[in-house]
N, C-alpha and C positions, 0 to 999 in steps of 0.2 A: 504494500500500500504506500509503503514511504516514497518507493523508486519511482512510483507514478505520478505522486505528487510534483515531486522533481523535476519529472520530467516535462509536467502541466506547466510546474513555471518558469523552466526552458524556453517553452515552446511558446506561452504569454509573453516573456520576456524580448524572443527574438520576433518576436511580430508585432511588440511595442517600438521594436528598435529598428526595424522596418517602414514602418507608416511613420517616423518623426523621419527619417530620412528620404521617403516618398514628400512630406509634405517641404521637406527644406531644395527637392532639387522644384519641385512645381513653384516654390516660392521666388526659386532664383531665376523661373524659365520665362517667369511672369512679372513685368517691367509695371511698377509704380504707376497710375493712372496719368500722372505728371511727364512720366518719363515715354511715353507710348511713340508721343512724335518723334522724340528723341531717335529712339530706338528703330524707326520705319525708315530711315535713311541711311544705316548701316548693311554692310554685306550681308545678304538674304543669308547664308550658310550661316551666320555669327550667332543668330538668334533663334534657328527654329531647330530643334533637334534631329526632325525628319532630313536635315542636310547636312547635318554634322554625321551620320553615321548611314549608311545602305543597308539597311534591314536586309535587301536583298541578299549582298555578302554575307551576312550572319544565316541566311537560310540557307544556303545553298553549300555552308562551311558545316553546318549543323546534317544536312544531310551526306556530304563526303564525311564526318566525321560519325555519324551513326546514332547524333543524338543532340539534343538541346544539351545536356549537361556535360558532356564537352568543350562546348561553343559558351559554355556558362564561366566554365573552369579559366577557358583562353583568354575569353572578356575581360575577367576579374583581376588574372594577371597582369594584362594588357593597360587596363584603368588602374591599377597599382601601380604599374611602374613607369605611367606615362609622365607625371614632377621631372621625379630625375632621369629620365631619357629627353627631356627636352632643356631644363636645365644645366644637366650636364653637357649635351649641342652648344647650347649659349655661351656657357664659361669657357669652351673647347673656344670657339670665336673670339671672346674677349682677350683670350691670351696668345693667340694668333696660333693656334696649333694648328696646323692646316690637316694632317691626315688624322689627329682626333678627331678633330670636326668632323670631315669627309664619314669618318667610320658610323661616328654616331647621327647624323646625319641618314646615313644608307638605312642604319637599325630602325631610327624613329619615323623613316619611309616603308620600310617595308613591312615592318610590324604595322601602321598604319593600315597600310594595303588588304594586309591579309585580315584584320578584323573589319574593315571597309569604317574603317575612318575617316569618310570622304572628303571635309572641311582642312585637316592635317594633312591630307594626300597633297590637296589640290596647293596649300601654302608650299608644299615642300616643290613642286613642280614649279611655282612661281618662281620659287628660289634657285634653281635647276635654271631655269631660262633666265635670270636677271632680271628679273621683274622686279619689283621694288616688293619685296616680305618683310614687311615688319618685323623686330624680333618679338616686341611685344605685344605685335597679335599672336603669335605662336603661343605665350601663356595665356592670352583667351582661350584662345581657341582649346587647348588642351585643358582647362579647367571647364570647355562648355559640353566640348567630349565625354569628357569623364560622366560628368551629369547624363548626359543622353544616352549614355551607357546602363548606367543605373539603371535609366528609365522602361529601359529596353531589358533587365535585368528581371528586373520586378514586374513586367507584365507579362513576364513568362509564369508569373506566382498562382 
């Protein structure tokens, strides 16, 4: 009787700690009533989740892979360790390392690629061509990722 108790407030617990972090990425996806106009003259990819990631890639990675919770597992890594994979890019730049850079560079592309991170693909391609890439959209962007990930996360729940 005790192990089940236990295990009730496991399972209360991680689905308290679920829906306060559903309701913080919906908080973050949704611009202050103030801020709406603001927001409608920024890069279409920057603000709507449905372009920061291809759900397509993620299904069609879930069915080569044999399963959602694979593609769950890859995500989680993916959104773990996407700070310091673009962090570490940036510092690699600042200090003029040119094949650090270059390396982690290729990593935070094609890791990109392969969970269809499409917003971080498309910056990395900009960057690839000389195009003017901000570095400090690249930490937007990777903190808008991360959240649309989540979101894509949890409605597999």
């Amino acid at each position: 009787m005790h192990t089940l108790t236990d295990e009730m407030e496991r399972a209360v617990r991680r689905a308290t700690e679920l829906t306060a972090e559903l309701a913080d990425v919906l908080r973050s996806l949704r611009p202050p009533a103030g801020q709406a106009a603001h927001h409608a003259g920024h890069h279409a990819g920057a603000d709507r989740p449905a372009e920061l990631i291809d759900e397509a890639v993620l299904e069609q990675l879930a069915n080569d892979l044999g399963g959602t919770e694979e593609v769950t597992s890859l995500v989680t890594a993916y959104a773990n360790g996407l700070d310091s994979r673009g962090r570490d890019y940036l510092a690699s730049c600042e200090r003029f390392d040119d094949i650090g850079a270059q390396r982690l560079f290729r990593d935070l592309r094609s890791a990109s690629e392969l969970v269809g991170a499409t917003a971080i693909v498309e910056w990395c391609g900009r960057r690839t061509r000389g195009e003017i890439a901000i570095e400090s959209e690249l930490l937007t962007l990777i903190e808008q990722t991360r959240r649309a990930m989540t979101l894509w996360r949890l409605s597999l729940s």
